[in-house]
gemmi code that builds the backbone of each chain (N, CA, C; Angstrom):
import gemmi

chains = {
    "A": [
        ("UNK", (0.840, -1.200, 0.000), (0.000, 0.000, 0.000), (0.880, 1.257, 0.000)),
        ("UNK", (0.259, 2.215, -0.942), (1.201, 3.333, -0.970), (0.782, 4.329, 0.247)),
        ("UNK", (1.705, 4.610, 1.361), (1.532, 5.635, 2.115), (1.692, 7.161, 1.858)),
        ("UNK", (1.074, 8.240, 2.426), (2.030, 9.376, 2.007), (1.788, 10.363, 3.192)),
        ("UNK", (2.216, 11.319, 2.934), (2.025, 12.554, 4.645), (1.751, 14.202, 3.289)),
        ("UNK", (0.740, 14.118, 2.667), (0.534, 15.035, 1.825), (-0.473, 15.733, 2.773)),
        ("UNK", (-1.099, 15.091, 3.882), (-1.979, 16.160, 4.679), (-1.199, 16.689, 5.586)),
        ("UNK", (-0.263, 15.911, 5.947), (0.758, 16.618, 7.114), (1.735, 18.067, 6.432)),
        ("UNK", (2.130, 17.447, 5.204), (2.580, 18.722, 4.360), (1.366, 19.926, 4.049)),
        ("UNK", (0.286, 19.309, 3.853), (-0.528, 20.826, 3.334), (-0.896, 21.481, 4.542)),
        ("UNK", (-0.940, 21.292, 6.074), (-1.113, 21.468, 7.177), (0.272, 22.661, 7.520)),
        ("UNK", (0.994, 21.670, 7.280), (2.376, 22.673, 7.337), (2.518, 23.881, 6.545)),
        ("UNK", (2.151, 23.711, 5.167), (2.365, 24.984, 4.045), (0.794, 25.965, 3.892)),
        ("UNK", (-0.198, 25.532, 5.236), (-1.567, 26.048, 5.459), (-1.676, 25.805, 3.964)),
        ("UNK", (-2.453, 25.155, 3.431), (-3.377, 24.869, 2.479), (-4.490, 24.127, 2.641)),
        ("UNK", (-5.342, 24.173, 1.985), (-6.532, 24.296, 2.338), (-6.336, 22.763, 1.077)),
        ("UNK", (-7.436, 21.677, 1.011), (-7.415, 20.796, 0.068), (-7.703, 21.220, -1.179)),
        ("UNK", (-9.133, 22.082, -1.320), (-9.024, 22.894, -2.527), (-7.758, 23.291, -2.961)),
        ("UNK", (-7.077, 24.551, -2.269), (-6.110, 25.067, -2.699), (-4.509, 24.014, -3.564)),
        ("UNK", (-4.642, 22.961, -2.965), (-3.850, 22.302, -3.301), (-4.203, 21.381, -4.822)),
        ("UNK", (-5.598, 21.259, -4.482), (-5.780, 20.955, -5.784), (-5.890, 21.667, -6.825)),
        ("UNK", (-6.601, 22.929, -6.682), (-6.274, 24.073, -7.822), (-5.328, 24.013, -8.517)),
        ("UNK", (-3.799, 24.108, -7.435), (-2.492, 24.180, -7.783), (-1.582, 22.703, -8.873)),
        ("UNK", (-2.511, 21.811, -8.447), (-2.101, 20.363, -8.929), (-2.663, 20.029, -10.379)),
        ("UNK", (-4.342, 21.197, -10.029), (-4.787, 20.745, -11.476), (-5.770, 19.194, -11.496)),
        ("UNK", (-6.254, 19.149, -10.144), (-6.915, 18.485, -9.747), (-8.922, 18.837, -8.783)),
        ("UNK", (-9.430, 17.858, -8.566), (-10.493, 18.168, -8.172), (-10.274, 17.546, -6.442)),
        ("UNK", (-10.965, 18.649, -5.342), (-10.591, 18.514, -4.116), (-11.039, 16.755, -3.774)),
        ("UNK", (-12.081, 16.224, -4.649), (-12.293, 15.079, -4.027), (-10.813, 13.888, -4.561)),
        ("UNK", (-10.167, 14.104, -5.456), (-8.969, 13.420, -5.490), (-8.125, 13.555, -4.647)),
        ("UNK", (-7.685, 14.791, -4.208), (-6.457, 15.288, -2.911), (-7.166, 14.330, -1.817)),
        ("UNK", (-8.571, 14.232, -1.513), (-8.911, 13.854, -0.429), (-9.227, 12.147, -0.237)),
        ("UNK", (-8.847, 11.655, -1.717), (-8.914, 9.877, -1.981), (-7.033, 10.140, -1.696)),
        ("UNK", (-6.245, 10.642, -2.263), (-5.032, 10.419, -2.109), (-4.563, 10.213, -0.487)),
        ("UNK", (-5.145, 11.737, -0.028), (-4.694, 11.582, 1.381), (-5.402, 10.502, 2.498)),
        ("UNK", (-6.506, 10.217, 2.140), (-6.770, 8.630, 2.940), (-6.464, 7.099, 2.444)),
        ("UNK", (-5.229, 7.887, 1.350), (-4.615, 6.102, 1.014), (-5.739, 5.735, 0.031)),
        ("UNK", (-7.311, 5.806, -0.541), (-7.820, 5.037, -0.898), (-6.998, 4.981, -2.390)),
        ("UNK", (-6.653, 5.867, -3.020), (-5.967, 6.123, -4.656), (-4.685, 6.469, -4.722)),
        ("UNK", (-4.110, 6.084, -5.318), (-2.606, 5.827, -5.427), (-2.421, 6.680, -6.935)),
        ("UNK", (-2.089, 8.010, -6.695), (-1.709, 8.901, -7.559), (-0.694, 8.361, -8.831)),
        ("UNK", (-1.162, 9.312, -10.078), (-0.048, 9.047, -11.443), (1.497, 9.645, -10.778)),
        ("UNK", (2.130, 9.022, -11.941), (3.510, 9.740, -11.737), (3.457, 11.585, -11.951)),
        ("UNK", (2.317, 11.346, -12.986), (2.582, 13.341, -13.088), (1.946, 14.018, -11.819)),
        ("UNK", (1.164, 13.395, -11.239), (0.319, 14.132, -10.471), (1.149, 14.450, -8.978)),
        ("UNK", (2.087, 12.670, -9.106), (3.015, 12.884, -7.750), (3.872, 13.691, -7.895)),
        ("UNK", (4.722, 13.788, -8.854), (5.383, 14.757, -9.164), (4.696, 16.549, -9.380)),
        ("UNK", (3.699, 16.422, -9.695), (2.883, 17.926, -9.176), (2.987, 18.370, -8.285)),
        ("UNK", (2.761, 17.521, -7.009), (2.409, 17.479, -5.789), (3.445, 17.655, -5.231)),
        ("UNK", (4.622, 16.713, -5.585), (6.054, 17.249, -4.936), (6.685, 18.700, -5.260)),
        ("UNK", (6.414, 18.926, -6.255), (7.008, 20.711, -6.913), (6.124, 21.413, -5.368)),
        ("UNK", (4.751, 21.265, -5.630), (3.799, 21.951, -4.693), (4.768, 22.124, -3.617)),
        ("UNK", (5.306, 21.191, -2.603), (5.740, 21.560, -1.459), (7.369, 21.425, -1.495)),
        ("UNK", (7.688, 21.422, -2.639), (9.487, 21.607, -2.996), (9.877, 20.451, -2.316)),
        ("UNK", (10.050, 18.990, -2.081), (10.220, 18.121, -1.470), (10.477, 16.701, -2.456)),
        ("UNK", (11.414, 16.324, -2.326), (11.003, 15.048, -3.133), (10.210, 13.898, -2.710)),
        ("UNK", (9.778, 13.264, -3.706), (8.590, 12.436, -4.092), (8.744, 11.432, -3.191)),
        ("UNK", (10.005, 10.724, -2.703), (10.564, 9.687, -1.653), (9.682, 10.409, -0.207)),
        ("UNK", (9.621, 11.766, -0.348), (9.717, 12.481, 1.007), (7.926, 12.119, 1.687)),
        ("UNK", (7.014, 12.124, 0.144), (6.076, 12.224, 0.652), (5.419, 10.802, 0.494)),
        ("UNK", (5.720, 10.319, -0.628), (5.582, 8.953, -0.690), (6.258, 8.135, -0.672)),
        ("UNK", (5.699, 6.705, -0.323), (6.264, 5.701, 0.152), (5.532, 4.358, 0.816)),
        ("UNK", (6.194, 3.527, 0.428), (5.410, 1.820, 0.683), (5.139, 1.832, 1.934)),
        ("UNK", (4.150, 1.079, 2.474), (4.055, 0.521, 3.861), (5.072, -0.072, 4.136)),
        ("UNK", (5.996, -0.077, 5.701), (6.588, -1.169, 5.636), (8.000, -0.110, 5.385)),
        ("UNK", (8.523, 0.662, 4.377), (9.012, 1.331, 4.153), (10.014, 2.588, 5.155)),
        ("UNK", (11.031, 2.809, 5.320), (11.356, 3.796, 6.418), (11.300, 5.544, 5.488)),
    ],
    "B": [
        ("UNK", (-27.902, 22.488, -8.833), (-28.908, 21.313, -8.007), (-29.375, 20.676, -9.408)),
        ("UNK", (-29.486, 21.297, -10.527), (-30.079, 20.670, -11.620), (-29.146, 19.691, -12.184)),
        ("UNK", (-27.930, 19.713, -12.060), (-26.929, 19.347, -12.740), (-26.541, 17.878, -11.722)),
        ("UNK", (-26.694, 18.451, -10.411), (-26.506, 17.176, -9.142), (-27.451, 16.161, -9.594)),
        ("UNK", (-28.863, 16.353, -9.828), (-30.110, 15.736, -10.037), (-30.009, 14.942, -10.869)),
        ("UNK", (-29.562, 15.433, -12.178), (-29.404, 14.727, -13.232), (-28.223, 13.844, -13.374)),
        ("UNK", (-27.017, 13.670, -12.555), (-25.731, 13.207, -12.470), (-26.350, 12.312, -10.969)),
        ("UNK", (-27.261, 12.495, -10.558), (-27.672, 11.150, -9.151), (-28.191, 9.749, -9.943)),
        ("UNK", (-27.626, 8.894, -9.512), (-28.056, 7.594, -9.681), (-29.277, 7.240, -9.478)),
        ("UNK", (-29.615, 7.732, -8.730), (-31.045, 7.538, -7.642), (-32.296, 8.083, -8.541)),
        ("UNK", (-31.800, 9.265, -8.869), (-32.840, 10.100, -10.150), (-33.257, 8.749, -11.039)),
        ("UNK", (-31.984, 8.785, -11.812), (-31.930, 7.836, -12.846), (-32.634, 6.059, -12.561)),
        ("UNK", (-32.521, 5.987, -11.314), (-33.250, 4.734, -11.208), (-34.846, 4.908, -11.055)),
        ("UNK", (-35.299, 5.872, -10.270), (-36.252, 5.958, -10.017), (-37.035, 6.680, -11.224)),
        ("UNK", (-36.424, 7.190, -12.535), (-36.852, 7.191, -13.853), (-37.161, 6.115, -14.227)),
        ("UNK", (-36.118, 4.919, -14.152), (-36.614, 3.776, -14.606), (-37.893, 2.979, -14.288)),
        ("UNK", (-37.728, 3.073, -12.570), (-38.873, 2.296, -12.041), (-40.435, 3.182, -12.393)),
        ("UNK", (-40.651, 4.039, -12.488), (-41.934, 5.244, -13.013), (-42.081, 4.307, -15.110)),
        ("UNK", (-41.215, 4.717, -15.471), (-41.174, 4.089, -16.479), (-41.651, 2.456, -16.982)),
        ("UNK", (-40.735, 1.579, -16.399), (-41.297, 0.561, -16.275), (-42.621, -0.012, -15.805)),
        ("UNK", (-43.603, 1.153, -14.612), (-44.436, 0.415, -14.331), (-45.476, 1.160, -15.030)),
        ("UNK", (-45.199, 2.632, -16.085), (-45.921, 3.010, -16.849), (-46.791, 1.770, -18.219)),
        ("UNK", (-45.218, 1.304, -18.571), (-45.265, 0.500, -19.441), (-46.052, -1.027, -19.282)),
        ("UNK", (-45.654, -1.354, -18.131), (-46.621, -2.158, -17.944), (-48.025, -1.818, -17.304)),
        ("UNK", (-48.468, -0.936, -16.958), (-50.125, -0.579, -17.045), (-50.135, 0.079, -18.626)),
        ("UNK", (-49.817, 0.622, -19.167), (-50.482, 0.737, -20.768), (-50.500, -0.561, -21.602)),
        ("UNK", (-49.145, -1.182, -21.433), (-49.605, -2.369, -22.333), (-50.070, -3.851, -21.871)),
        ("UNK", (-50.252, -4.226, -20.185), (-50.555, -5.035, -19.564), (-51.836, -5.077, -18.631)),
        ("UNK", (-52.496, -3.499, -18.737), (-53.967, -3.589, -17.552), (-54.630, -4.511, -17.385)),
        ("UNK", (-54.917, -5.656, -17.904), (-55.964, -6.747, -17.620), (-55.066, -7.174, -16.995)),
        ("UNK", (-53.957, -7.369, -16.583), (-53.102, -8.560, -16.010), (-52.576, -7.644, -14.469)),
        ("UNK", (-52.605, -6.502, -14.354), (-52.065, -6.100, -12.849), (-53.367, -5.155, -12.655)),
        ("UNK", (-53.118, -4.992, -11.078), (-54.279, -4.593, -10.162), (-54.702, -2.263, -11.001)),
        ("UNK", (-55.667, -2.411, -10.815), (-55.760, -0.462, -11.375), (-54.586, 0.451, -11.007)),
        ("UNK", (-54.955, -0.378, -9.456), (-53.533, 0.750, -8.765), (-52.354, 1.165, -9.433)),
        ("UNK", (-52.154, 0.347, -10.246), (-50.540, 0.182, -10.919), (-50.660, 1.111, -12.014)),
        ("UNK", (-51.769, 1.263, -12.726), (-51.732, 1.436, -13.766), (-51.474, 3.230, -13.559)),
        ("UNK", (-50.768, 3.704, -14.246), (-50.286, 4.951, -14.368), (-49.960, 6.221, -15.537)),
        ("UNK", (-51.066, 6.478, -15.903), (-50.710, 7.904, -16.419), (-49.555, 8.363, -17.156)),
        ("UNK", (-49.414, 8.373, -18.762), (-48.249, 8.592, -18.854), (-47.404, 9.658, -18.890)),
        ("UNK", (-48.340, 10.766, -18.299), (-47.941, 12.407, -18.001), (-47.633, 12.756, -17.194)),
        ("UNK", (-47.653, 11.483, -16.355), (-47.227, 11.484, -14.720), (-45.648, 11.451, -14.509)),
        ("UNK", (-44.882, 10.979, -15.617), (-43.766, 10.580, -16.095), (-43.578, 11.807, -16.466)),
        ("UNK", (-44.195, 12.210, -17.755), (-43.776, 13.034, -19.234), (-44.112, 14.449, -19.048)),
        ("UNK", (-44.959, 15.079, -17.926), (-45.116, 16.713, -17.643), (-43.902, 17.109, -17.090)),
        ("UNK", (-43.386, 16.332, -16.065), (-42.210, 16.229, -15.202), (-40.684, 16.286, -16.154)),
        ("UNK", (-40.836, 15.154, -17.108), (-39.959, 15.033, -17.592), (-39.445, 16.819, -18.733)),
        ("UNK", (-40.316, 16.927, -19.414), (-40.922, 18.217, -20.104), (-40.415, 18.817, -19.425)),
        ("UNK", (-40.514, 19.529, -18.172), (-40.118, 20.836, -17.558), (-38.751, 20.367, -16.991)),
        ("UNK", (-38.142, 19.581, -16.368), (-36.761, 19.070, -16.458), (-36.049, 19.678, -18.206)),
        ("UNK", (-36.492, 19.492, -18.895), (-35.570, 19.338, -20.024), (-35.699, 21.001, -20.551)),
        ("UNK", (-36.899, 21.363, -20.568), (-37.154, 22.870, -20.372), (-36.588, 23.749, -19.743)),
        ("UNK", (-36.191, 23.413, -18.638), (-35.139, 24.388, -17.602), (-33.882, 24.210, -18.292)),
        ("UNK", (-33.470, 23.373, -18.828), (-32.217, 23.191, -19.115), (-31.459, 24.620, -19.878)),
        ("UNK", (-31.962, 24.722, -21.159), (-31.312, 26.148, -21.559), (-31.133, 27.152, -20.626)),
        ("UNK", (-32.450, 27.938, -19.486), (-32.150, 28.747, -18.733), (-31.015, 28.365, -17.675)),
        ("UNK", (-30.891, 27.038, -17.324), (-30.216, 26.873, -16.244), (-28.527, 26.928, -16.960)),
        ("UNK", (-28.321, 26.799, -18.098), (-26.963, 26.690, -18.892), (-26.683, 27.930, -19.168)),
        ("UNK", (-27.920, 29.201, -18.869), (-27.487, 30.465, -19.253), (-27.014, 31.105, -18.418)),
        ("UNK", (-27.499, 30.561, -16.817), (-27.139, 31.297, -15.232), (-26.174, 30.083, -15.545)),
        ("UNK", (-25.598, 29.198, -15.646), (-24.633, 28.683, -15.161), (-23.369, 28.372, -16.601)),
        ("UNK", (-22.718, 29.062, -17.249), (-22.178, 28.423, -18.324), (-21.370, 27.682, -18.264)),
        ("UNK", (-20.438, 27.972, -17.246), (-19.165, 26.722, -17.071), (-19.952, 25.543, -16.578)),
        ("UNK", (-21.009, 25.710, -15.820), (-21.113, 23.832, -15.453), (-22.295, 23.771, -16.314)),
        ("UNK", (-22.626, 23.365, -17.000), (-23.457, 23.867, -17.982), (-23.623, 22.121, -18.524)),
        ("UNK", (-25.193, 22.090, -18.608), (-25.896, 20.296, -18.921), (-25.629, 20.563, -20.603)),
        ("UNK", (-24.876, 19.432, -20.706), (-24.624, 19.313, -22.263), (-25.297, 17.880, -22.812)),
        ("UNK", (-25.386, 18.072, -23.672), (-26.221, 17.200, -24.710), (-24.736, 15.839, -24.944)),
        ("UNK", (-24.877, 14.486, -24.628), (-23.821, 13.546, -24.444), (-24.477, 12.290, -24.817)),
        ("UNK", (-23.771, 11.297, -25.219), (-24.225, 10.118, -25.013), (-23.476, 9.122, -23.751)),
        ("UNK", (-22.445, 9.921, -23.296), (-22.086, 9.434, -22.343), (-22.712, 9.881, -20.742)),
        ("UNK", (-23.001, 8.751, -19.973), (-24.289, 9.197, -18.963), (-23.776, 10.257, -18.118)),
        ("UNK", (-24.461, 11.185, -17.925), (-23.526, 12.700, -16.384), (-23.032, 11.528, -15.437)),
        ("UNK", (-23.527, 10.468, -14.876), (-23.555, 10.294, -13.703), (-21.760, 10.168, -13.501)),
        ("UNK", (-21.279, 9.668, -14.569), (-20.096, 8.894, -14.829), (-19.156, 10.604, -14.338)),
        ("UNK", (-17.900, 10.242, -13.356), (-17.299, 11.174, -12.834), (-15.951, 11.268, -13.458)),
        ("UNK", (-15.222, 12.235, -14.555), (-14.130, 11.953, -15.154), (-13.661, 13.420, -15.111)),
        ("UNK", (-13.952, 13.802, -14.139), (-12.764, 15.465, -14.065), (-11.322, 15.407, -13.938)),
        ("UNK", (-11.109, 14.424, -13.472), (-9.606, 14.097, -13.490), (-9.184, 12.792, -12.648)),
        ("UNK", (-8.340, 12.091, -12.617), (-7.600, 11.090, -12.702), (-8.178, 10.349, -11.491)),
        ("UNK", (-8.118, 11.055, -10.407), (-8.818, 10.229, -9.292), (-10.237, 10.050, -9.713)),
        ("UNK", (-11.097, 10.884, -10.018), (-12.441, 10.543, -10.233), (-12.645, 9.329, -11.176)),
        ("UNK", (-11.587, 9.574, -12.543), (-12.106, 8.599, -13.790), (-11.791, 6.738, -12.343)),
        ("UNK", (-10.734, 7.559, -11.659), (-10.179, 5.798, -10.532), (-11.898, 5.427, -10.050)),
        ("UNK", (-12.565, 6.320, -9.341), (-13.703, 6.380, -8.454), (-14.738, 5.483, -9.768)),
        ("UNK", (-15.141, 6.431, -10.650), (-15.771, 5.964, -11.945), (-15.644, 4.492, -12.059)),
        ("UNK", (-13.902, 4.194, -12.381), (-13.576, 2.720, -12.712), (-14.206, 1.144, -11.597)),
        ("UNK", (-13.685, 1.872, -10.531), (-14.082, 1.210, -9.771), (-15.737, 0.463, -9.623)),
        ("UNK", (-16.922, 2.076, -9.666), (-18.039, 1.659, -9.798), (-18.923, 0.702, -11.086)),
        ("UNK", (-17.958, 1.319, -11.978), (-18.428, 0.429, -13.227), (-18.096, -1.105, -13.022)),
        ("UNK", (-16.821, -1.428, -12.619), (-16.472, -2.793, -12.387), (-17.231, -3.380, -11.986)),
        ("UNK", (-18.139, -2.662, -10.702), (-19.094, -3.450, -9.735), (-20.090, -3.901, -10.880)),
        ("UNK", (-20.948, -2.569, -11.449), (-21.548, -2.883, -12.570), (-21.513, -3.824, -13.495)),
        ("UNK", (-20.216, -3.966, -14.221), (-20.146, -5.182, -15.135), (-20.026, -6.533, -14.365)),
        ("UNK", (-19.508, -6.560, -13.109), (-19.061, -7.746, -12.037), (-20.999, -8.339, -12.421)),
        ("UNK", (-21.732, -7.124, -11.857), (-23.438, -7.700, -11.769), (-23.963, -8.062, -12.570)),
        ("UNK", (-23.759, -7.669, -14.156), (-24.256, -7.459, -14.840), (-23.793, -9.142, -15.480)),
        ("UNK", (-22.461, -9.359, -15.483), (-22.264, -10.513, -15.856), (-22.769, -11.950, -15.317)),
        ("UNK", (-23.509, -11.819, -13.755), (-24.439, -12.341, -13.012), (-25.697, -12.576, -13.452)),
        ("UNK", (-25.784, -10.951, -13.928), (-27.511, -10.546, -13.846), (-28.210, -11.242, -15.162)),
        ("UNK", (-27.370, -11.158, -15.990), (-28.098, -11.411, -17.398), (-28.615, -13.506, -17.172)),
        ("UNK", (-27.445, -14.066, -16.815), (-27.479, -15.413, -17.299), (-29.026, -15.852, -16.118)),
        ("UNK", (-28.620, -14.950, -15.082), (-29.558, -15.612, -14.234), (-30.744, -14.969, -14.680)),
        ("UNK", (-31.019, -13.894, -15.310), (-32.250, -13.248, -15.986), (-33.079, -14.192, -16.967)),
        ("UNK", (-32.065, -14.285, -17.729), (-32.975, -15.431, -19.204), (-33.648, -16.366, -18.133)),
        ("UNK", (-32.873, -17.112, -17.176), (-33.550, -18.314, -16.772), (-34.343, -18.358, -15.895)),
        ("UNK", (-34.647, -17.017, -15.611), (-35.740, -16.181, -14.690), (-36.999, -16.141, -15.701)),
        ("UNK", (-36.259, -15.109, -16.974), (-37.488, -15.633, -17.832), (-38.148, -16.607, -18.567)),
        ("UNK", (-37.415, -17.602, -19.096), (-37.839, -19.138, -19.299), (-38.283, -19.521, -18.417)),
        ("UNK", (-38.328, -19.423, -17.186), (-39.204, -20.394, -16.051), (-40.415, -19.627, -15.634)),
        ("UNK", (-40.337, -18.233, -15.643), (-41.302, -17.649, -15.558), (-42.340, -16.973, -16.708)),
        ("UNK", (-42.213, -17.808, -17.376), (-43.297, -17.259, -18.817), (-44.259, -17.385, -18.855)),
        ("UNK", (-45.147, -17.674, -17.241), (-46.345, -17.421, -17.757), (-47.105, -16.167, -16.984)),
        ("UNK", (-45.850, -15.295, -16.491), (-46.180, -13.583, -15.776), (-45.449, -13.159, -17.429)),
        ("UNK", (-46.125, -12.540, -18.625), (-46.322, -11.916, -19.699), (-45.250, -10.798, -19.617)),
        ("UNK", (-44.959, -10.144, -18.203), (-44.553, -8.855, -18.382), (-43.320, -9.107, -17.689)),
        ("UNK", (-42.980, -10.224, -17.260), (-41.837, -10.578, -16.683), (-40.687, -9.756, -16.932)),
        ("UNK", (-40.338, -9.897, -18.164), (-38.862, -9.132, -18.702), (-39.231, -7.918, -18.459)),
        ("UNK", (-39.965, -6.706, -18.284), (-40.313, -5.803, -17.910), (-39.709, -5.238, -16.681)),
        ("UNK", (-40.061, -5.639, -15.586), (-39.983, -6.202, -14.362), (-38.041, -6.756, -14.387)),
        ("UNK", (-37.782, -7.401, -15.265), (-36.263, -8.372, -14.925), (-35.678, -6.763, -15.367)),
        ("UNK", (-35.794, -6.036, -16.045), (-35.260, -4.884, -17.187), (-35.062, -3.636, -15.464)),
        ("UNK", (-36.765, -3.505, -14.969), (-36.510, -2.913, -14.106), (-36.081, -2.962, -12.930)),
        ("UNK", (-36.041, -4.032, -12.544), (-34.748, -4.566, -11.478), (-33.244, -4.380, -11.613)),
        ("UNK", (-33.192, -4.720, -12.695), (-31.729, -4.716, -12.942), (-31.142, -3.718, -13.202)),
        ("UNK", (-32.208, -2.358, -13.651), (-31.664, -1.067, -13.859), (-31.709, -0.411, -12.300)),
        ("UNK", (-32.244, -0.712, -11.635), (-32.562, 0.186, -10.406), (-31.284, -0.478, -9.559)),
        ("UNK", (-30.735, -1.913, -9.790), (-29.928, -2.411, -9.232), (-28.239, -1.772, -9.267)),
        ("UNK", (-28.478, -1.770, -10.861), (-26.951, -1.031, -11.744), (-26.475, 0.341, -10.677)),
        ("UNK", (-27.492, 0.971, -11.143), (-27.775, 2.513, -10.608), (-27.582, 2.488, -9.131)),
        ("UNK", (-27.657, 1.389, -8.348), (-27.895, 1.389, -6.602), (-26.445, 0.973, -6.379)),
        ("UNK", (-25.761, -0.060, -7.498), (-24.545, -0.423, -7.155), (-23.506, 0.401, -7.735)),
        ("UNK", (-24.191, 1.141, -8.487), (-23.049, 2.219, -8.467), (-22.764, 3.486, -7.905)),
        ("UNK", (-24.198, 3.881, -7.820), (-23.862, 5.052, -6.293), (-23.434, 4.636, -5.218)),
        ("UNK", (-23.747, 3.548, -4.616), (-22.960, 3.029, -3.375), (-21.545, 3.204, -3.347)),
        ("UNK", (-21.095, 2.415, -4.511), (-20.055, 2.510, -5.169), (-19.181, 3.565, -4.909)),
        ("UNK", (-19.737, 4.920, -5.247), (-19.162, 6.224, -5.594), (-19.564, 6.840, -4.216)),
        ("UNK", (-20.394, 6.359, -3.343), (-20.514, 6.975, -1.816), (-19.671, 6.698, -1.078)),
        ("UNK", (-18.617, 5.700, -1.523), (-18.031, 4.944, -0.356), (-16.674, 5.444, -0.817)),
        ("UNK", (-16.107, 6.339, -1.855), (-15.591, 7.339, -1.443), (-15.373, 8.825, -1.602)),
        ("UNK", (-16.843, 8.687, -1.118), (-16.512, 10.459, -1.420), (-16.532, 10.865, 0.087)),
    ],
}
model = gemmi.Model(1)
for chain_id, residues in chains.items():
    chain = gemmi.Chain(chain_id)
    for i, (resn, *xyz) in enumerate(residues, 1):
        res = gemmi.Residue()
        res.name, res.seqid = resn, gemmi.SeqId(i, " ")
        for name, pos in zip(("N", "CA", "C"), xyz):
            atom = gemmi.Atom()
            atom.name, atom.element = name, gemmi.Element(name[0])
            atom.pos, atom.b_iso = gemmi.Position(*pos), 0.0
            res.add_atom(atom)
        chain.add_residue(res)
    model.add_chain(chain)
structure = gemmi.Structure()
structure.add_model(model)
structure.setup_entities()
């Protein structure tokens, strides 16, 4: 299962889920399947998402199980 | 709200079931009770002013705006997670559907002597589609 901390990051950079999706080019109900694990994002979108908070993609995602 | 209405599953089933039991009181009344039998303006005044609003409502609203498709509103494809959400519910759909049919025929071969049977199998199975796929799409939004 793919884990990620994209709510812990948008918490940190105050964004709002909308806002993040605006920025991604997405609709708020995707940010909000990503961040409860149910959908496991494209490569472009993860990579969207990583520009979003300047971080690499390792940083926010990552396997269960995974350090 | 016009655009929600028409993109609800629930709408769309409960079109069917009005429909279906239209059809069978116009072309079956000797065979089911008066009660059933239903009016087909009861359907079609309703339907009429639904489709009537449509231009005004596309003029107050242009970006979300009801377009003329053969692909159904209900279906959610704004972007990548939704078409996932979409995929998912359809699966259920075809999962049933590949159920529904074989066990249908042999619903209707054994039951051929209720006339309006397939009627009835048609409207089950649409109200079913429609129930398993909003569920579907409730469970994650």
């Amino acid at each position: 299962m793919l884990c990620n901390s994209v709510r812990e990051l948008r918490a940190r950079f105050r964004l709002t889920q909308q806002e993040l999706a605006d920025r991604v080019g997405v609709t708020r109900q995707t940010i909000g399947l990503i961040e409860k694990g149910d959908y496991a994002p494209s490569i472009t979108l993860t990579l969207k998402i990583s520009y979003v908070f300047g971080v690499p993609v390792e940083e926010i995602f990552r396997l269960k199980g995974e350090r | 709200m016009l655009k929600q209405m028409y993109q609800s599953p629930l709408f769309n089933s409960f079109l069917i079931l009005c429909f279906g039991l239209i059809m069978i009181g116009e072309h079956y009344p000797e065979h089911v009770p008066s009660w059933i039998i239903i009016d087909p303006m009861v359907l079609g005044i309703p339907i009429l002013i639904i489709i009537g609003v449509i231009p005004f409502y596309n003029k107050r609203n242009p970006h979300d705006a009801v377009k003329a498709s053969i692909i159904p509103m209900e279906l959610r494809e704004e972007d990548e997670g939704m078409q996932w959400i979409t995929f998912k519910a359809t699966r259920k759909v075809y999962i049933f559907y590949a159920f529904a049919i074989p066990i249908g025929i042999t619903l209707t071969a054994y039951l051929n002597h209720i006339t309006y049977f397939p009627i009835i199998l048609f409207v089950v199975m649409g109200i079913l589609q429609y129930i398993i796929y909003w569920t579907s799409m409730h469970k994650y939004k």
